[in-house]
C-alpha positions in Angstrom: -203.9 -121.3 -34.0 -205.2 -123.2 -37.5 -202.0 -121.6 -39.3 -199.9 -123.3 -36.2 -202.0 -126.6 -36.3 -201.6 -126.4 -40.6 -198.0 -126.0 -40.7 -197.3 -129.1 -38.0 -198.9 -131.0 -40.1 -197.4 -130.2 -43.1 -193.7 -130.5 -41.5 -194.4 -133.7 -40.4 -195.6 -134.7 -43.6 -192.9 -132.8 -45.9 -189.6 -133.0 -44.4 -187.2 -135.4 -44.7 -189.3 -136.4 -47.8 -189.2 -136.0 -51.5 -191.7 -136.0 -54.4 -190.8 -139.2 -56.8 -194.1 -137.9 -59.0 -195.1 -135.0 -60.5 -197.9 -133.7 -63.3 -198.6 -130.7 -64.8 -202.5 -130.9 -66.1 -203.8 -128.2 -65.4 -202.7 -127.8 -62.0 -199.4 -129.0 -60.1 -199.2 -132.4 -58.6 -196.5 -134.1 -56.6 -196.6 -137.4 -55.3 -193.9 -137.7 -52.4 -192.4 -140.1 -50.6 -194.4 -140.3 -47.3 -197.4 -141.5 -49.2 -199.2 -138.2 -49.6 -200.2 -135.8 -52.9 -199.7 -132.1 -52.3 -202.3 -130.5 -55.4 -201.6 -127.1 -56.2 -203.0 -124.4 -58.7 -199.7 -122.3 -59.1 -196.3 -122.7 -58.2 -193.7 -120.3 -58.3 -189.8 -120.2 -58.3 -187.6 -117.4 -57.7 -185.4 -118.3 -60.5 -187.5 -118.7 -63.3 -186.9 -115.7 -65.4 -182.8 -116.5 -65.4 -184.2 -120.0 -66.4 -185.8 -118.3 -69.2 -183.0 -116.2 -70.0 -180.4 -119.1 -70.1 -183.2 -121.0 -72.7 -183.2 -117.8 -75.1 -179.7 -118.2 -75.2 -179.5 -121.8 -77.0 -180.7 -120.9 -80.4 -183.5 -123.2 -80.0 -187.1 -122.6 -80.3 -188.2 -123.2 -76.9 -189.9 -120.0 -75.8 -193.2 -119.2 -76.5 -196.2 -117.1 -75.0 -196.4 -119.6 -71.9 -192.5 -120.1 -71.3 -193.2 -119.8 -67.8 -194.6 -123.1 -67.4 -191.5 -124.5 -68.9 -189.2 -123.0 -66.2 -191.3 -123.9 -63.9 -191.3 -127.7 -65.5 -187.1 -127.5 -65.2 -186.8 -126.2 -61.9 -189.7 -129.0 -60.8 -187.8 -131.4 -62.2 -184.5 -130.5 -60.8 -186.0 -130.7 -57.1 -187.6 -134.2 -57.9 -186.0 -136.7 -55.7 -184.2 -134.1 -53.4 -185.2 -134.0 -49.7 -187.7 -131.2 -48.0 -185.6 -129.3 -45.5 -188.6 -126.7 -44.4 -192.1 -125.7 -45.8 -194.0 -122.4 -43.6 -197.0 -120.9 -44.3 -196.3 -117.4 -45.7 -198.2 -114.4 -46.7 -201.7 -115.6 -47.8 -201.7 -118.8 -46.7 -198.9 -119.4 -49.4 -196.7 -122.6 -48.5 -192.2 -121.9 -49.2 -191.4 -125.0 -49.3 -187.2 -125.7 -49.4 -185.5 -128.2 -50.5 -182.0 -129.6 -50.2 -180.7 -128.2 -53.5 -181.4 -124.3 -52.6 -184.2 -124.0 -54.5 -187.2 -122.6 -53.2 -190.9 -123.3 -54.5 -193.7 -121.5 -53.5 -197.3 -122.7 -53.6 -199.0 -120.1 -54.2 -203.0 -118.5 -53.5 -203.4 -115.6 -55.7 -205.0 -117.7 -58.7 -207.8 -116.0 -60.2 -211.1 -117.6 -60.3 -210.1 -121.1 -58.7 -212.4 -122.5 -56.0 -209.2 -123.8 -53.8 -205.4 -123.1 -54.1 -204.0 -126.3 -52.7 -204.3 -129.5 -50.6 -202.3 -132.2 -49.2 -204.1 -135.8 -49.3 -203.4 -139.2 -50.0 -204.7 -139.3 -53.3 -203.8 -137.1 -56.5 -207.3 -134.8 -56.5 -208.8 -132.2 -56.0 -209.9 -131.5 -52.1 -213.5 -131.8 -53.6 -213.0 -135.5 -54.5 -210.8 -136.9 -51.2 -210.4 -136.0 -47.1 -208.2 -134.1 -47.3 -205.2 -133.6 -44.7 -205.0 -130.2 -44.9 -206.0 -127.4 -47.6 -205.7 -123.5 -48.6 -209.4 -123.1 -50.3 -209.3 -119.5 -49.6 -206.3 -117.5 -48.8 -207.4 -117.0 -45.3 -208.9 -120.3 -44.5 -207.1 -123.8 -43.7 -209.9 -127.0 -43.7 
């Protein structure tokens, strides 16, 4: 029932919406348009390694050990400012959110030694330091 009660939430929250923010410090934050921060720890896309493939194609030096936070950063940016169409809970507590340009992000939970995996509030923190709408802090657990 907290899954079902979590994922309302975030629907109501998420779709139809768009992130006009985002910051990569550490952890992932996007500020969207309904006046609400979704935090994250890690983020995933299924796309990133042709990303990464296309960039080691352009001569340039642009990969290095932690390339995968710069496809991340291009696929993050090429999202910004298009419309949610769906976000579920997956697998362990995971969020798929899907937006209007066919690209697929997933918040993911497997993080090693974090102390939460993500939150949706109206401020850009950690769920420590705000109430919180709704948050992952383990991957069995909604608060």
């Amino acid at each position: 029932m907290k899954k079902e009660i979590a994922e309302k939430k975030l629907k109501k929250l998420l779709i139809n919406e768009f992130y006009h923010t985002y910051e990569d410090c550490g952890v992932w934050s996007f500020g969207f348009s309904s006046k609400v921060w979704l935090i994250a720890q890690e983020i995933a896309f299924e796309d990133e390694d042709k990303i990464n493939d296309a960039l080691k194609t352009t001569g340039l030096k642009l990969l290095n050990p932690d390339s995968v936070e710069l496809a991340k950063s291009v696929l993050v940016a090429r999202n910004k400012g298009y419309e949610v169409t769906n976000v579920s809970i997956i697998k362990n507590s995971e969020l798929l959110i899907e937006f209007e340009t066919g690209f697929n992000m997933i918040v993911k939970t497997d993080t090693d030694i974090v102390d939460w995996h993500w939150s949706l509030s109206e401020e850009n923190t950690s769920p420590y330091h705000t109430k919180c709408i709704e948050a992952c802090i383990h991957p069995s657990d909604y608060e």
